[in-house]
mmCIF file of the N, C-alpha and C atoms, coordinates in Angstrom:
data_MODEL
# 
_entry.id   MODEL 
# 
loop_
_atom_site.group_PDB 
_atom_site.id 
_atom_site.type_symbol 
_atom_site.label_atom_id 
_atom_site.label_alt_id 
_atom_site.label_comp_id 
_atom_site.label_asym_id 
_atom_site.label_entity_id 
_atom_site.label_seq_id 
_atom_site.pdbx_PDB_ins_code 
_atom_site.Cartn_x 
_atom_site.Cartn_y 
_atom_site.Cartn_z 
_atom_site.occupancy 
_atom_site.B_iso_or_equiv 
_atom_site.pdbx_formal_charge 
_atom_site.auth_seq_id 
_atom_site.auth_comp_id 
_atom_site.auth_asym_id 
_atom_site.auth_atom_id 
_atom_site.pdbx_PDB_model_num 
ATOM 1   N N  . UNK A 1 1  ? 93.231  130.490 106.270 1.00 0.00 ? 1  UNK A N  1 
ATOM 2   C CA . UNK A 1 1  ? 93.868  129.186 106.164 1.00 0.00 ? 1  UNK A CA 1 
ATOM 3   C C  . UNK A 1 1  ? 92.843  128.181 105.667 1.00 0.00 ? 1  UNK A C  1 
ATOM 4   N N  . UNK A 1 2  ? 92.960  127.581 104.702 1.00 0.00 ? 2  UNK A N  1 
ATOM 5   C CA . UNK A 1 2  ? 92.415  126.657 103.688 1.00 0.00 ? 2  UNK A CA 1 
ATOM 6   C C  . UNK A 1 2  ? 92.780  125.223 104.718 1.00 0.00 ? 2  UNK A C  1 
ATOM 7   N N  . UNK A 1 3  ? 91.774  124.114 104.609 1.00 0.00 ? 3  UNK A N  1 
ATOM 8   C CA . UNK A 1 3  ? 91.800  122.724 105.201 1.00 0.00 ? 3  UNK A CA 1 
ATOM 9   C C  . UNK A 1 3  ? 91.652  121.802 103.595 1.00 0.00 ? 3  UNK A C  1 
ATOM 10  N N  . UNK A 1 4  ? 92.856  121.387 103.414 1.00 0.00 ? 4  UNK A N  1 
ATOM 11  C CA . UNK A 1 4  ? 93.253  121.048 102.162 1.00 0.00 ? 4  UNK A CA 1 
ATOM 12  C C  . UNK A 1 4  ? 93.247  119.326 102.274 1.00 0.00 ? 4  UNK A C  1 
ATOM 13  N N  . UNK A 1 5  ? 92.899  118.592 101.592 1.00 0.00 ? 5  UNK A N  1 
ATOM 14  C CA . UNK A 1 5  ? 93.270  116.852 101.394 1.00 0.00 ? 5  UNK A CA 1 
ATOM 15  C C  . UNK A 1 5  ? 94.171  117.097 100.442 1.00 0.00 ? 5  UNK A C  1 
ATOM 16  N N  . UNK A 1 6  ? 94.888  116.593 100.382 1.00 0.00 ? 6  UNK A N  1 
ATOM 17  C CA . UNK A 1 6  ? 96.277  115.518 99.222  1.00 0.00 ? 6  UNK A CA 1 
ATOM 18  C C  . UNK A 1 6  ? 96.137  114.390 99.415  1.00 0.00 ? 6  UNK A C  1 
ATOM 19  N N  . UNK A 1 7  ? 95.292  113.928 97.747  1.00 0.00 ? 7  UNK A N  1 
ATOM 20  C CA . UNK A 1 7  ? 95.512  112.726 97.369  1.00 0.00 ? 7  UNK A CA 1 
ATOM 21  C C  . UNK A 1 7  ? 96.938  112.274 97.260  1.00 0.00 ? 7  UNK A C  1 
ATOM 22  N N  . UNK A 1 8  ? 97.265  111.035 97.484  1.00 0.00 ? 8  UNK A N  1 
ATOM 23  C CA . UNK A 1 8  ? 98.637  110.507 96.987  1.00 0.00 ? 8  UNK A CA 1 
ATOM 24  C C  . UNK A 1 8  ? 99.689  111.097 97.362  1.00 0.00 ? 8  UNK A C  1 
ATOM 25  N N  . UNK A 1 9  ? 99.403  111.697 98.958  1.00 0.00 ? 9  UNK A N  1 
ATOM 26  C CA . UNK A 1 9  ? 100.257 112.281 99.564  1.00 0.00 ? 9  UNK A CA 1 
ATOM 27  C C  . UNK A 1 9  ? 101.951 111.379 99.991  1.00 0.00 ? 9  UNK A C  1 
ATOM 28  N N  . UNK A 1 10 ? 101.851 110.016 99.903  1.00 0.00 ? 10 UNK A N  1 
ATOM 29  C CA . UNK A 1 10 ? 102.506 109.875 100.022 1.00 0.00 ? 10 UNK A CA 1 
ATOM 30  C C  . UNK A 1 10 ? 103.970 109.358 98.883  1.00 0.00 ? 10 UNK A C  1 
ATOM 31  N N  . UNK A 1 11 ? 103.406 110.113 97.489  1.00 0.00 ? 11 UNK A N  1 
ATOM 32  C CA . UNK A 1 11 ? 104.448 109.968 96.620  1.00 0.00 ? 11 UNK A CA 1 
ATOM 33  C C  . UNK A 1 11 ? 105.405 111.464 96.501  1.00 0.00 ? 11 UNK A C  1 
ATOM 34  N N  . UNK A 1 12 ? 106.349 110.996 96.032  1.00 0.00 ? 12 UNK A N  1 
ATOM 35  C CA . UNK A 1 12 ? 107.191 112.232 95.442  1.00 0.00 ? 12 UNK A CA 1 
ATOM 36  C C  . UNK A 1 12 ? 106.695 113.227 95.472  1.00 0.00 ? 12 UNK A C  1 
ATOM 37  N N  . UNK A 1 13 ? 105.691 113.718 94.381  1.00 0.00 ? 13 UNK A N  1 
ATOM 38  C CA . UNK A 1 13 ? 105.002 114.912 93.982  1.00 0.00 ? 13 UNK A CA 1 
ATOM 39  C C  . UNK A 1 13 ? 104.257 114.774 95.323  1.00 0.00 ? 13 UNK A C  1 
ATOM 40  N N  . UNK A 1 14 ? 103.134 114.076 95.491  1.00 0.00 ? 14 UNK A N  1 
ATOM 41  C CA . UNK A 1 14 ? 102.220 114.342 97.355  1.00 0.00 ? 14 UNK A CA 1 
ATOM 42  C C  . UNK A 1 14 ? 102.968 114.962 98.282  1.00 0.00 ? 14 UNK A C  1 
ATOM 43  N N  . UNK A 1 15 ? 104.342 114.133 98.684  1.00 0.00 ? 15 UNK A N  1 
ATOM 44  C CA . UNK A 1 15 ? 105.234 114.945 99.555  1.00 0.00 ? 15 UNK A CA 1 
ATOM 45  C C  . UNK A 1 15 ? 105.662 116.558 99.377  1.00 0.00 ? 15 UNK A C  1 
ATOM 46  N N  . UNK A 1 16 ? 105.778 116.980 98.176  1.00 0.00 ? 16 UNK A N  1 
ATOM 47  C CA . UNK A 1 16 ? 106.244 118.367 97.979  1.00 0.00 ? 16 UNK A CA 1 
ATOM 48  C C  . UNK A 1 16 ? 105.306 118.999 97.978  1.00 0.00 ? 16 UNK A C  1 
ATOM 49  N N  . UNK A 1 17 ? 104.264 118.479 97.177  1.00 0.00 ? 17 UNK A N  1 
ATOM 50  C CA . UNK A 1 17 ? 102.571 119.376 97.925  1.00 0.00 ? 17 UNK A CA 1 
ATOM 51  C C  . UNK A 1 17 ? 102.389 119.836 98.990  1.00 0.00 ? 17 UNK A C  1 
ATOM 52  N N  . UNK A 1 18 ? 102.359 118.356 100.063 1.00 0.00 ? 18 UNK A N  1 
ATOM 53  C CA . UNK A 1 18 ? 102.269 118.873 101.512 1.00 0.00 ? 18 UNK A CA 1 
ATOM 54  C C  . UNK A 1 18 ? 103.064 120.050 102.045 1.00 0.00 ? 18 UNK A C  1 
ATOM 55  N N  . UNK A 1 19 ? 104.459 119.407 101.519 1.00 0.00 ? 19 UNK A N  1 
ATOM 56  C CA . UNK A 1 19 ? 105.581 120.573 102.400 1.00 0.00 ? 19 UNK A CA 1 
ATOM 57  C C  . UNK A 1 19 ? 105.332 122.093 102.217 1.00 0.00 ? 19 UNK A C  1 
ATOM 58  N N  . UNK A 1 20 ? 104.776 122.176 100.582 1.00 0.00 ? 20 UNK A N  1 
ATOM 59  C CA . UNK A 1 20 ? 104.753 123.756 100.156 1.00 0.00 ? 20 UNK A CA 1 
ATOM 60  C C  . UNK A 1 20 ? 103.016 124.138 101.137 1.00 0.00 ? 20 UNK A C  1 
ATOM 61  N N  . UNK A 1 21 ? 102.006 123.057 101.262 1.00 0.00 ? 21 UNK A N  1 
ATOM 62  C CA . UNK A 1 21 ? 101.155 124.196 101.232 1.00 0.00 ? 21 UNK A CA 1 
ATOM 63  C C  . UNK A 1 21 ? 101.628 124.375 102.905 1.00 0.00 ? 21 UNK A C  1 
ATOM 64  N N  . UNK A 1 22 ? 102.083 123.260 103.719 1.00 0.00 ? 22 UNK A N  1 
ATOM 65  C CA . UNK A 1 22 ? 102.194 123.352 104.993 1.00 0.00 ? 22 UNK A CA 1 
ATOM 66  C C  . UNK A 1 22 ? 103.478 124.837 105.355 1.00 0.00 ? 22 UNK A C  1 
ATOM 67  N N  . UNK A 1 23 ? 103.819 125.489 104.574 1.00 0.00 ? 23 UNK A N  1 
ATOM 68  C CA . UNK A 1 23 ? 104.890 126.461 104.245 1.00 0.00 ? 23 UNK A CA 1 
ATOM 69  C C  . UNK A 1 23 ? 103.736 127.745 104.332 1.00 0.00 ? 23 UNK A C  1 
ATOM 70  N N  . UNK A 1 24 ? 103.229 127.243 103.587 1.00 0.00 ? 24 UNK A N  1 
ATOM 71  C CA . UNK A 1 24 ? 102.084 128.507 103.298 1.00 0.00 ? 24 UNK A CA 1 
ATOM 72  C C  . UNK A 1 24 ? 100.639 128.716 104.364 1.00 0.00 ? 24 UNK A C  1 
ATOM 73  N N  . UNK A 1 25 ? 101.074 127.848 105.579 1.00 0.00 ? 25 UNK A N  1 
ATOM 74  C CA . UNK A 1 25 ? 100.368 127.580 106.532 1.00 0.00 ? 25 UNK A CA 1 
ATOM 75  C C  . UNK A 1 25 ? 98.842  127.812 106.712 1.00 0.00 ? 25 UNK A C  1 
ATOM 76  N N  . UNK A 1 26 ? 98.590  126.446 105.770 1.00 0.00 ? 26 UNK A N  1 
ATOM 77  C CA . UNK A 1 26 ? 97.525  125.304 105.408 1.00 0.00 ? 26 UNK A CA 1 
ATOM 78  C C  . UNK A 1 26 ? 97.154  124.535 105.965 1.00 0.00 ? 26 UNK A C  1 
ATOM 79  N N  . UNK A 1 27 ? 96.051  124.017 106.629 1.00 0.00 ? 27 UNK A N  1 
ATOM 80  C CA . UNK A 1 27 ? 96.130  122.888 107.040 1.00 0.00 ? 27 UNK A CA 1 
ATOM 81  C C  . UNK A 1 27 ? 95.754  121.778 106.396 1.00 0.00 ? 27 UNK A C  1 
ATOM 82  N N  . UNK A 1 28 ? 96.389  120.356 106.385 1.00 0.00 ? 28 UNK A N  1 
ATOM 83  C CA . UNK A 1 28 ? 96.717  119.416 105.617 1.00 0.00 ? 28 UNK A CA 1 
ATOM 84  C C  . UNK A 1 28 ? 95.991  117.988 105.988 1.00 0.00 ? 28 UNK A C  1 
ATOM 85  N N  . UNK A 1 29 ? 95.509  117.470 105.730 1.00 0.00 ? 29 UNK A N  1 
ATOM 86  C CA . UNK A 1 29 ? 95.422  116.618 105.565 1.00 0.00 ? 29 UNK A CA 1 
ATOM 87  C C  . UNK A 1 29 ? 95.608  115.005 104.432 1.00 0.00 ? 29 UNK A C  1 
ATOM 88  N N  . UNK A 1 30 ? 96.563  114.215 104.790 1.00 0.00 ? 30 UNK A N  1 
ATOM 89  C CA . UNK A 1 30 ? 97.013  113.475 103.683 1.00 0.00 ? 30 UNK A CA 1 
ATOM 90  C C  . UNK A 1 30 ? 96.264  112.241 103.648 1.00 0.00 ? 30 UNK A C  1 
ATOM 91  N N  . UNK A 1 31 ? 95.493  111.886 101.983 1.00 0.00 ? 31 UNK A N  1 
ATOM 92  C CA . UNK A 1 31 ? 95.020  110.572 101.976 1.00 0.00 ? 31 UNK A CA 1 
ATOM 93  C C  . UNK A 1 31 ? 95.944  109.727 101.552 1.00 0.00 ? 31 UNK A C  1 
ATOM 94  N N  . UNK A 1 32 ? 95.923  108.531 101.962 1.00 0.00 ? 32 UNK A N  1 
ATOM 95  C CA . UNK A 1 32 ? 97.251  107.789 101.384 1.00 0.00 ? 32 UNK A CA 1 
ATOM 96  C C  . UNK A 1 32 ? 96.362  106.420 101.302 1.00 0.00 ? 32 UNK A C  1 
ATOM 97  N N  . UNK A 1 33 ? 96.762  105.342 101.015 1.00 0.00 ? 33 UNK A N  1 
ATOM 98  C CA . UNK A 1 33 ? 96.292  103.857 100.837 1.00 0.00 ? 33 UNK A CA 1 
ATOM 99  C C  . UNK A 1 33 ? 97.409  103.136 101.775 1.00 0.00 ? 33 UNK A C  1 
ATOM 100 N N  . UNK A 1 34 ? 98.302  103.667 102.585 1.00 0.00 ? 34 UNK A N  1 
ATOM 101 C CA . UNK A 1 34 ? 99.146  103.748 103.481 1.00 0.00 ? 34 UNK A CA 1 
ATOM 102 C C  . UNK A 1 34 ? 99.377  104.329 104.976 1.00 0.00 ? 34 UNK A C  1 
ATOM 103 N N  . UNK A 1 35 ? 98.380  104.320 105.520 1.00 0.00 ? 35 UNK A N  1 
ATOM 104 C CA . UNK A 1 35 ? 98.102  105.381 106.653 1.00 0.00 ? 35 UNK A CA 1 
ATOM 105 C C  . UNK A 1 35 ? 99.806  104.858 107.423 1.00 0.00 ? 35 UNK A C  1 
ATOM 106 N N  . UNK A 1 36 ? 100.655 103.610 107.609 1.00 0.00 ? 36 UNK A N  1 
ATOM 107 C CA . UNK A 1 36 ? 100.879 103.506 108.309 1.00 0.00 ? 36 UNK A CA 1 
ATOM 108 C C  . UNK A 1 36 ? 102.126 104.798 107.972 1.00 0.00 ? 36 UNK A C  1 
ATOM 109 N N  . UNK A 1 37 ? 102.657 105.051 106.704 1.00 0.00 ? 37 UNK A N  1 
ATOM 110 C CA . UNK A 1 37 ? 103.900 105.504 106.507 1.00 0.00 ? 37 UNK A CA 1 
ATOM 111 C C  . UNK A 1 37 ? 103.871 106.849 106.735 1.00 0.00 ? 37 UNK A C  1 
ATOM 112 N N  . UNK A 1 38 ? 104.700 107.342 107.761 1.00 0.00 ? 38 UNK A N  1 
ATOM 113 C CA . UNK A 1 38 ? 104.791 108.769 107.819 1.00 0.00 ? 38 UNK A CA 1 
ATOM 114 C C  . UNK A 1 38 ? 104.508 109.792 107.104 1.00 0.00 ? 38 UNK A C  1 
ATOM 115 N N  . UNK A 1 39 ? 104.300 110.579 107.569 1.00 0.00 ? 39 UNK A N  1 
ATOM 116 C CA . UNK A 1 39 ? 104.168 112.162 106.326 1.00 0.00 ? 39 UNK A CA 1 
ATOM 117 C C  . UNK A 1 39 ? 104.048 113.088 107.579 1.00 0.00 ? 39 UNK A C  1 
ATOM 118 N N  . UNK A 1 40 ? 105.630 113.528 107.750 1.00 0.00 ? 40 UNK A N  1 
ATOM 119 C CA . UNK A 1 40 ? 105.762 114.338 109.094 1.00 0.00 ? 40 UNK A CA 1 
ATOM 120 C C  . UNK A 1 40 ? 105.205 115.969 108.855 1.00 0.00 ? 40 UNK A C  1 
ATOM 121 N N  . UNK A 1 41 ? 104.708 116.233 107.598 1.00 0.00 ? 41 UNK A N  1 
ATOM 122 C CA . UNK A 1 41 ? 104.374 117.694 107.202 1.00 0.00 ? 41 UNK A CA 1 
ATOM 123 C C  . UNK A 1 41 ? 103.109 117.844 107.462 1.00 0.00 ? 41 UNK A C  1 
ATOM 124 N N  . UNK A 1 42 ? 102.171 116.273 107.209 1.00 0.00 ? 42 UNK A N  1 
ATOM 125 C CA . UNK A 1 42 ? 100.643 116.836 107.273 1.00 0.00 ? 42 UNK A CA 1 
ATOM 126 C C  . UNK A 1 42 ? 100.162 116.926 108.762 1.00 0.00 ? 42 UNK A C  1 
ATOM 127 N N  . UNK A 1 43 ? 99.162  118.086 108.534 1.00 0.00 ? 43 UNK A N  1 
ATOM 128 C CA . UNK A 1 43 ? 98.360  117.894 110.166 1.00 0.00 ? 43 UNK A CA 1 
ATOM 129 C C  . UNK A 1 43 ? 97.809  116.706 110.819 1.00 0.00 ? 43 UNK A C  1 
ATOM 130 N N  . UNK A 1 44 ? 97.299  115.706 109.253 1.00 0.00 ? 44 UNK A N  1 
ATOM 131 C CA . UNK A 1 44 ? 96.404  114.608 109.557 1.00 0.00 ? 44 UNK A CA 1 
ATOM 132 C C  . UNK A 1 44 ? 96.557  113.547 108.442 1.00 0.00 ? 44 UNK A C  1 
ATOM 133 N N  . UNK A 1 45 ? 96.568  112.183 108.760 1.00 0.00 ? 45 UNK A N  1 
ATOM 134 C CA . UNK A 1 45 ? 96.690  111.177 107.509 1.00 0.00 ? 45 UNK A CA 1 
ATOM 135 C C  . UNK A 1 45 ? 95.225  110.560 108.381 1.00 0.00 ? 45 UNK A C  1 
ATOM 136 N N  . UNK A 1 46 ? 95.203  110.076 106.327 1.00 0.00 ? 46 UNK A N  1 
ATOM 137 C CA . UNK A 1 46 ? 93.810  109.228 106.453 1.00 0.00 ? 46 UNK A CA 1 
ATOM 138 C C  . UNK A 1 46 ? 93.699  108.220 105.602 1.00 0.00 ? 46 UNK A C  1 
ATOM 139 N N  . UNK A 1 47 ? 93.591  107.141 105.808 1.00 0.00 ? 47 UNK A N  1 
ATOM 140 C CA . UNK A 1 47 ? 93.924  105.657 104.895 1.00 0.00 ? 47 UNK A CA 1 
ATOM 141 C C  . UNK A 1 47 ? 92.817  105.874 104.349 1.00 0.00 ? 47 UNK A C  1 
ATOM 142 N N  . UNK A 1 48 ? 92.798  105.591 102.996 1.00 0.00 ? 48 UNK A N  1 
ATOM 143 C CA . UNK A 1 48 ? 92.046  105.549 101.580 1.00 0.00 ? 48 UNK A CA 1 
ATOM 144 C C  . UNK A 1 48 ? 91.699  105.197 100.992 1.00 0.00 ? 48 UNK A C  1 
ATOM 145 N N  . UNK A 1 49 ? 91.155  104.735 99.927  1.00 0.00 ? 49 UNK A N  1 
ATOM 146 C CA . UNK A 1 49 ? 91.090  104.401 98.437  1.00 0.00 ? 49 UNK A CA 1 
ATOM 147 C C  . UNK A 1 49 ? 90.174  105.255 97.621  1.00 0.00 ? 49 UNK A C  1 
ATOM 148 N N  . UNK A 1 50 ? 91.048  105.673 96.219  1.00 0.00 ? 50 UNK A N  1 
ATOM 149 C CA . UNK A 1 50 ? 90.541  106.436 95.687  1.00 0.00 ? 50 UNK A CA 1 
ATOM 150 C C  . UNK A 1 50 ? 89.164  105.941 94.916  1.00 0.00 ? 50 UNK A C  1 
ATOM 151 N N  . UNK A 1 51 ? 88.920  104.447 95.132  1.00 0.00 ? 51 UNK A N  1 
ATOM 152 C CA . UNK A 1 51 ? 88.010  103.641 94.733  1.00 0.00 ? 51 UNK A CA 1 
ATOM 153 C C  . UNK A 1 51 ? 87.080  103.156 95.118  1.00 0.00 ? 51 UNK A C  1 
ATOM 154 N N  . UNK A 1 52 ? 86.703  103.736 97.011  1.00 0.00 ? 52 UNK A N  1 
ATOM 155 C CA . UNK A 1 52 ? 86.093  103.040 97.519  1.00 0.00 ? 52 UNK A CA 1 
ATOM 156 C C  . UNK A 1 52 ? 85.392  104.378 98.323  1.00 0.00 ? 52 UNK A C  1 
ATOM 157 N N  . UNK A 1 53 ? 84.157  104.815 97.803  1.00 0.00 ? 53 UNK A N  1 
ATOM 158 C CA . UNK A 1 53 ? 83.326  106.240 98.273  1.00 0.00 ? 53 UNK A CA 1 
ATOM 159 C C  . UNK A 1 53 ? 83.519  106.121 99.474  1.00 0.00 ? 53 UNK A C  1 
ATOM 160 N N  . UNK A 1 54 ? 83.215  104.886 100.332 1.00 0.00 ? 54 UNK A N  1 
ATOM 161 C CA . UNK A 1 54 ? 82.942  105.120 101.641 1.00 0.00 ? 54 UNK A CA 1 
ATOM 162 C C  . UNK A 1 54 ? 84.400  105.947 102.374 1.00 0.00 ? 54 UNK A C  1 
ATOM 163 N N  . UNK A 1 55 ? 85.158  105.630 101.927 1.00 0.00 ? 55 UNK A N  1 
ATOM 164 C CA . UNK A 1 55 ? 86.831  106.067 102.413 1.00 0.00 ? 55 UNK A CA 1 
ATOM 165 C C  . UNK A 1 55 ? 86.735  107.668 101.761 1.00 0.00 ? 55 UNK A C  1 
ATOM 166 N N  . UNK A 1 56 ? 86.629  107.767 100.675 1.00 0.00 ? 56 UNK A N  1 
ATOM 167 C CA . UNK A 1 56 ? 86.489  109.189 100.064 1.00 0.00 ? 56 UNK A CA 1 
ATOM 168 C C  . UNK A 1 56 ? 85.964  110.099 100.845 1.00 0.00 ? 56 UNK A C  1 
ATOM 169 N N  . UNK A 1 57 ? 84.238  109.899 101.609 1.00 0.00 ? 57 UNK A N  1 
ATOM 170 C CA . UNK A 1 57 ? 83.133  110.632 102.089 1.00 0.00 ? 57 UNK A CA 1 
ATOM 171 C C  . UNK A 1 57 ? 84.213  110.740 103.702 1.00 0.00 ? 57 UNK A C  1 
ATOM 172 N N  . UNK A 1 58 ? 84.334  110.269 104.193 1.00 0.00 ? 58 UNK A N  1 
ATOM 173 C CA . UNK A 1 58 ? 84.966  110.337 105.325 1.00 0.00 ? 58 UNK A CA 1 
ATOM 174 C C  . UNK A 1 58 ? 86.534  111.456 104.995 1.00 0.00 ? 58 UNK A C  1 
ATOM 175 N N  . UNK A 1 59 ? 87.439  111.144 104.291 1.00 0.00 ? 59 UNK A N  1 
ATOM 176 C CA . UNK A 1 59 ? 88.397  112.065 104.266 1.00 0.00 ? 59 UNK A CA 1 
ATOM 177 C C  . UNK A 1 59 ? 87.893  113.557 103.849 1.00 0.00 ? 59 UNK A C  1 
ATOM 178 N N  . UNK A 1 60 ? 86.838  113.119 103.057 1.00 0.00 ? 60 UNK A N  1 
ATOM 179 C CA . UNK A 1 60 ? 86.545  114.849 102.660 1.00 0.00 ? 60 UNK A CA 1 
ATOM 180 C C  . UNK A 1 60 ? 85.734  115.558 103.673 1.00 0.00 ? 60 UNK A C  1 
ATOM 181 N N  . UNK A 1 61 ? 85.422  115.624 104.652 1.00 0.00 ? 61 UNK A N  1 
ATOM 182 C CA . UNK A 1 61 ? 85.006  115.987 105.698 1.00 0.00 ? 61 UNK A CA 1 
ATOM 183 C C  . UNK A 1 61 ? 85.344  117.369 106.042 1.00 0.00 ? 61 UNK A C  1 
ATOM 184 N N  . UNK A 1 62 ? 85.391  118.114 106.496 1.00 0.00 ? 62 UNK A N  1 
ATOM 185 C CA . UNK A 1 62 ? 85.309  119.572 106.603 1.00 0.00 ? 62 UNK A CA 1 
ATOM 186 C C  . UNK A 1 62 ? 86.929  119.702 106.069 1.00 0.00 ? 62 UNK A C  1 
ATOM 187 N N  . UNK A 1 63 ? 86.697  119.718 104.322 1.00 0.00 ? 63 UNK A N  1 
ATOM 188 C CA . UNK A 1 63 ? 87.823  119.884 103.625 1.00 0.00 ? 63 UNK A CA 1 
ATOM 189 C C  . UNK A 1 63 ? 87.201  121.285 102.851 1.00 0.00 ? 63 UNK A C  1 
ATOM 190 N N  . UNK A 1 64 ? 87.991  122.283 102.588 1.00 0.00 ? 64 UNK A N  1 
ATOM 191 C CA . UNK A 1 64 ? 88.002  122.998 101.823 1.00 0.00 ? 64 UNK A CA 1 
ATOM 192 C C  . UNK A 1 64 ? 88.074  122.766 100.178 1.00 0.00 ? 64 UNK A C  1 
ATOM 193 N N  . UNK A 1 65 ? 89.459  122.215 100.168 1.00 0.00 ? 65 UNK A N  1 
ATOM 194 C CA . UNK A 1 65 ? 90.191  121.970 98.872  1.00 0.00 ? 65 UNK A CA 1 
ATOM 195 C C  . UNK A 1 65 ? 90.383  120.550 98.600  1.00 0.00 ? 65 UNK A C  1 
ATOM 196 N N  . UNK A 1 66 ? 90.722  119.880 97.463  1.00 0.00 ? 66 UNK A N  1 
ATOM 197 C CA . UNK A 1 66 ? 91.296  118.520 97.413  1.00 0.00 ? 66 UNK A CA 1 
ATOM 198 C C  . UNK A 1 66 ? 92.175  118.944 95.966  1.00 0.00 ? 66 UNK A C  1 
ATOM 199 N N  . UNK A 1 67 ? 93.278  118.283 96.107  1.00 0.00 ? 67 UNK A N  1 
ATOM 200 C CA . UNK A 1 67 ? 94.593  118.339 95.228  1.00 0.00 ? 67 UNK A CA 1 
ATOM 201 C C  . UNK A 1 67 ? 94.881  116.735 95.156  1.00 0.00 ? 67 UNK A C  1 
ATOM 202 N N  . UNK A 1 68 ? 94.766  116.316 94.058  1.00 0.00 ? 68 UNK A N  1 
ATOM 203 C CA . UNK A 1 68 ? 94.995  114.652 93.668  1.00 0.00 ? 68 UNK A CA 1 
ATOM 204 C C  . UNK A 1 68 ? 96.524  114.744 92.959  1.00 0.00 ? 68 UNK A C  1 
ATOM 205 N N  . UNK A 1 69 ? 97.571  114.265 93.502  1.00 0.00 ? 69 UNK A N  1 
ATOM 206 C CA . UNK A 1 69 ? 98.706  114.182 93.376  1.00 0.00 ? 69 UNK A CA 1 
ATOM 207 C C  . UNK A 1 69 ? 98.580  112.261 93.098  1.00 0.00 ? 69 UNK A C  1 
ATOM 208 N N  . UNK A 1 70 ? 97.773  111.588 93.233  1.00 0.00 ? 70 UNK A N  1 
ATOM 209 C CA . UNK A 1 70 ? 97.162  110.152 92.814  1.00 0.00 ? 70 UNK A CA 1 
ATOM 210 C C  . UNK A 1 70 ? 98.165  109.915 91.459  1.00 0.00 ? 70 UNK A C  1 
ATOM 211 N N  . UNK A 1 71 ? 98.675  108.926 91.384  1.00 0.00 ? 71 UNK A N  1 
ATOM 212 C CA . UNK A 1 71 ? 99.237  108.212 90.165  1.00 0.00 ? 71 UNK A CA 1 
ATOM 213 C C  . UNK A 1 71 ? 100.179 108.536 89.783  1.00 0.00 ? 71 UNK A C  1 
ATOM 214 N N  . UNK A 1 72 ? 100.890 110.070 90.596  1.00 0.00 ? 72 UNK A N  1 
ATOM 215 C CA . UNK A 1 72 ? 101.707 110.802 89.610  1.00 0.00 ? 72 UNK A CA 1 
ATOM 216 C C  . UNK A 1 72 ? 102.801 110.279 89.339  1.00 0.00 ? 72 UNK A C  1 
ATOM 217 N N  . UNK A 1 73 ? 103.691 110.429 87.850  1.00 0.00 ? 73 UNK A N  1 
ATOM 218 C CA . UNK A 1 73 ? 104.778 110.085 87.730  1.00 0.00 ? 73 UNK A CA 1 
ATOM 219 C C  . UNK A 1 73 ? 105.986 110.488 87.761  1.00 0.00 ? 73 UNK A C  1 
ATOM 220 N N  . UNK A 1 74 ? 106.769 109.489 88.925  1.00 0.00 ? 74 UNK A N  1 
ATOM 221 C CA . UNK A 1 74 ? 108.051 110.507 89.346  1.00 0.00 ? 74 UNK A CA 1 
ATOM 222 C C  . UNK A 1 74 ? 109.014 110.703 87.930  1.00 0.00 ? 74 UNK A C  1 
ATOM 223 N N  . UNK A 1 75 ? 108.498 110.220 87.081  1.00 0.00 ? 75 UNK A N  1 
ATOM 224 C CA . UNK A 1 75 ? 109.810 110.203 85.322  1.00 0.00 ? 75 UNK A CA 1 
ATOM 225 C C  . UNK A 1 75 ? 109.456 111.332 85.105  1.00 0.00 ? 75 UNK A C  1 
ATOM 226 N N  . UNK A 1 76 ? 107.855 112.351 85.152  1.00 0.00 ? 76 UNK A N  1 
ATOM 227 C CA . UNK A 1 76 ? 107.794 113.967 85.090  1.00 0.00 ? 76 UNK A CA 1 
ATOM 228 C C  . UNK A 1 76 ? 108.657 114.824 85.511  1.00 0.00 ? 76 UNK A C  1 
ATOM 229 N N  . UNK A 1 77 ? 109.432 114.273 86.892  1.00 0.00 ? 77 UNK A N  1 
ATOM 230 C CA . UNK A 1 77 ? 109.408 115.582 88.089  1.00 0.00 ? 77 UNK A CA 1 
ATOM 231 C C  . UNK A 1 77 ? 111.054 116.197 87.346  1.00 0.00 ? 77 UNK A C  1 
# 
């Protein structure tokens, strides 16, 4: 079992990330710029910015993987 971050967990695409790897029983952790808004799939949320190292160094913390779902556009999906 992989200890995974998702960037931008809390968009469209972030959400289906989580759900699939949490399926594939992963453990999750979601960065968001939103800690307050739910994300009932991840193990762990962690308020963010993809702009600000000090927030970065702290979420990546005994992470395996990181998957940036950041910016994505729901007009793709």
């Amino acid at each position: 079992m992989a200890r995974i971050l998702v960037a931008g967990a809390t968009g469209h695409l972030g959400q289906k990330i989580v759900a699939e790897l949490k399926n594939r029983n992963h453990w999750v952790r979601a960065l968001t710029r939103k800690p307050m808004r739910p994300i009932p799939t991840a193990d762990e949320i962690c308020g963010g910015n993809l702009n600000n190292i000090h927030s970065l160094n702290a979420a990546c913390g005994e992470i395996d993987v990181i998957i940036s779902a950041a910016g994505a556009s729901d007009s793709i999906l």
